[in-house]
N, C-alpha and C positions, 0 to 999 in steps of 0.2 A: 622296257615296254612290252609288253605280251598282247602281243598282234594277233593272236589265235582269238584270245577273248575281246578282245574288238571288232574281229571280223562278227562274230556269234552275236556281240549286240547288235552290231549295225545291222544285221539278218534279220534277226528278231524286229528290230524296232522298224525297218522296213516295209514288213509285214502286217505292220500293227498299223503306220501309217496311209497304204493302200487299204485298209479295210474300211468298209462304210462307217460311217462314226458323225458326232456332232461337227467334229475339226475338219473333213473333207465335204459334210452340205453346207457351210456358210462358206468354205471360199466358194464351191459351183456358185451358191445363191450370189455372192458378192461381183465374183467378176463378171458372171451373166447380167446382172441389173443394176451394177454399179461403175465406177471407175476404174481403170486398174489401178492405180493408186492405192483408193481403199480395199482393193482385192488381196495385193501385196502386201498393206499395209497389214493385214487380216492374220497372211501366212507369218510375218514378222511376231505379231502378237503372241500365234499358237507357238512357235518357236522357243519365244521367249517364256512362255509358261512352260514346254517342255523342259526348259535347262533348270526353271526353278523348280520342275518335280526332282527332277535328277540331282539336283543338289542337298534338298530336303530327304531325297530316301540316302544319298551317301553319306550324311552327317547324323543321320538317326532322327532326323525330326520327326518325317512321315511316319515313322514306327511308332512313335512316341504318342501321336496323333491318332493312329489307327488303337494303340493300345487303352485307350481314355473313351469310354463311350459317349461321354458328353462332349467332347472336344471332334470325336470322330462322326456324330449324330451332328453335334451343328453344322458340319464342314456339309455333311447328305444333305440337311434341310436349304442350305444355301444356295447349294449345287443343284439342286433340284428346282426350288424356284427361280433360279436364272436361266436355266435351261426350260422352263415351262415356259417363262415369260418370253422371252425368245421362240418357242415353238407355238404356240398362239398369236404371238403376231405374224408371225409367217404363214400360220393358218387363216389368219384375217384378212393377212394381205391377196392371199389368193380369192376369197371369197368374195371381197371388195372388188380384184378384177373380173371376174365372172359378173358381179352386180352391176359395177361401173365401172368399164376400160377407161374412157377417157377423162370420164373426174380422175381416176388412179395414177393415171399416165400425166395430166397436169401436176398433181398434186409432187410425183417421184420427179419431175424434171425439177422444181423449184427449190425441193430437198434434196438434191444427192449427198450421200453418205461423206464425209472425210475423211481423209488419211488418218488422223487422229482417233477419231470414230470408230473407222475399220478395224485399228489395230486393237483398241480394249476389248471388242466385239470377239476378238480372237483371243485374245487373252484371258481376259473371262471363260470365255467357251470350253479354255481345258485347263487353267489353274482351278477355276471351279466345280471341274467333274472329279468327284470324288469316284468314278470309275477310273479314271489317270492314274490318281495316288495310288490304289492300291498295286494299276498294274507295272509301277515303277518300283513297290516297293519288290513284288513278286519278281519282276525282272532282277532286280538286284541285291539280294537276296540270295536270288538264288547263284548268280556268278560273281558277285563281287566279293570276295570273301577277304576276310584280315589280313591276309598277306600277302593282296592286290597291293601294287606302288601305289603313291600317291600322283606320280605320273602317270600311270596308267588310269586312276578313277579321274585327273583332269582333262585328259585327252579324250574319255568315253563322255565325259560333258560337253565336251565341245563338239565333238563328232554328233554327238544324239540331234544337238542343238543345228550343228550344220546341215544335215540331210533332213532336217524337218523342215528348216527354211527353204531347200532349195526344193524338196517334193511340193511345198503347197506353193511357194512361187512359178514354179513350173506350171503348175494346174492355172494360180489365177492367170499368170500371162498369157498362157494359150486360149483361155477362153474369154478373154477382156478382148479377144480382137475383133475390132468393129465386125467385121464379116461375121464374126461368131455368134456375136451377142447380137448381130440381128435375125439370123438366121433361128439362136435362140428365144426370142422376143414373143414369139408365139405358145414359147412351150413356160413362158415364166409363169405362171399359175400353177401348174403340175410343178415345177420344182419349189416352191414356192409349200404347196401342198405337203412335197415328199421332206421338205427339211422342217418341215414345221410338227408333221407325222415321228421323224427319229428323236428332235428334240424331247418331242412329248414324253414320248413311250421311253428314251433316257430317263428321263423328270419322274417318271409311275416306276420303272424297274427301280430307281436307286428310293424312294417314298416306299416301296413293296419290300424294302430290305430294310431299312427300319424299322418298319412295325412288325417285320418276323423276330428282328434279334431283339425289341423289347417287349 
């Protein structure tokens, strides 16, 4: 087991996961205006799509994928529209509470989101960011090399997979708590704004890197 290149990923991917991103403003959005259930369920989702980056760049998929430009171009135009559609409704949502709070606040009590819900919500959000792929494949790549064990590239699976579950469960739990999410209750328009704003401008940078490379 080679402990050195473990600790370097976990450092790395650490770093990557405190960064502002699509994966840390829907859990704020979730556990701010939703359940913690569906908060957690969210962080589960991103988790689980983390492990499947990780599995696909350690078996050569994701290279395979990135090497194909139509295979690599569908995965953007997909990634892109999930994340727009995603970031427009959360643009809408804000806009709707500024228009109408209390039709909004009717309408979000009779729907709240589900555990099930939450978690594809999260899933989707980074199996489908073709920013993920590439920087898993860059991650590993660049330290994984051919004569890593295969105990050592399953343990950096699970490890990746563990501290992504427990960073974005941390976030949704602390901020799912009643106190919080009332206190944050007022500010749900602006975050609302601000995740709907990252998703977008995600959805335009990765659509602006298609039409450069063809």
């Amino acid at each position: 087991m080679e402990y050195q290149l473990l600790l370097s990923l976990s450092i790395i991917h650490l770093l990557a996961l405190a960064s502002p991103g699509p994966d840390f403003a829907l859990v704020v959005r979730l556990a701010t205006q939703e359940s913690r259930t569906a908060a957690v369920a969210s962080a589960l989702g991103i988790a689980v799509a983390i492990l499947g980056h990780t599995l696909l760049s350690l078996t050569g998929v994701s290279i395979i994928i990135q090497s194909s430009n139509l295979l690599f171009t569908l995965v953007q135009l997909a990634g892109a529209s999930y994340l727009a559609w995603m970031g427009i409704g959360a643009i809408k949502a804000a806009w709707l509470h500024w228009r109408d709070p209390v039709a909004l606040e009717k309408a979000s009590n009779s729907t709240g989101l589900t555990g099930f819900r939450g978690f594809l919500q999260g899933l989707y959000t980074n199996l489908l960011n073709p920013k993920a792929l590439v920087f898993f494949i860059t991650l590993f790549s660049t330290l994984i090399t051919p004569t890593v064990s295969l105990s050592t590239k399953s343990m950096a699976a699970l490890l990746l997979f563990l501290l992504s579950f427990i960073w974005f469960s941390f976030i949704a739990v602390v901020l799912s708590k009643p106190r919080v999410q009332l206190k944050m209750k007022k500010a749900s328009p602006f975050i609302n704004l601000v995740t709907g704003t990252i998703f977008v401008g995600v959805a335009l940078t990765i659509l602006s890197g298609v039409v450069v490379s063809h």
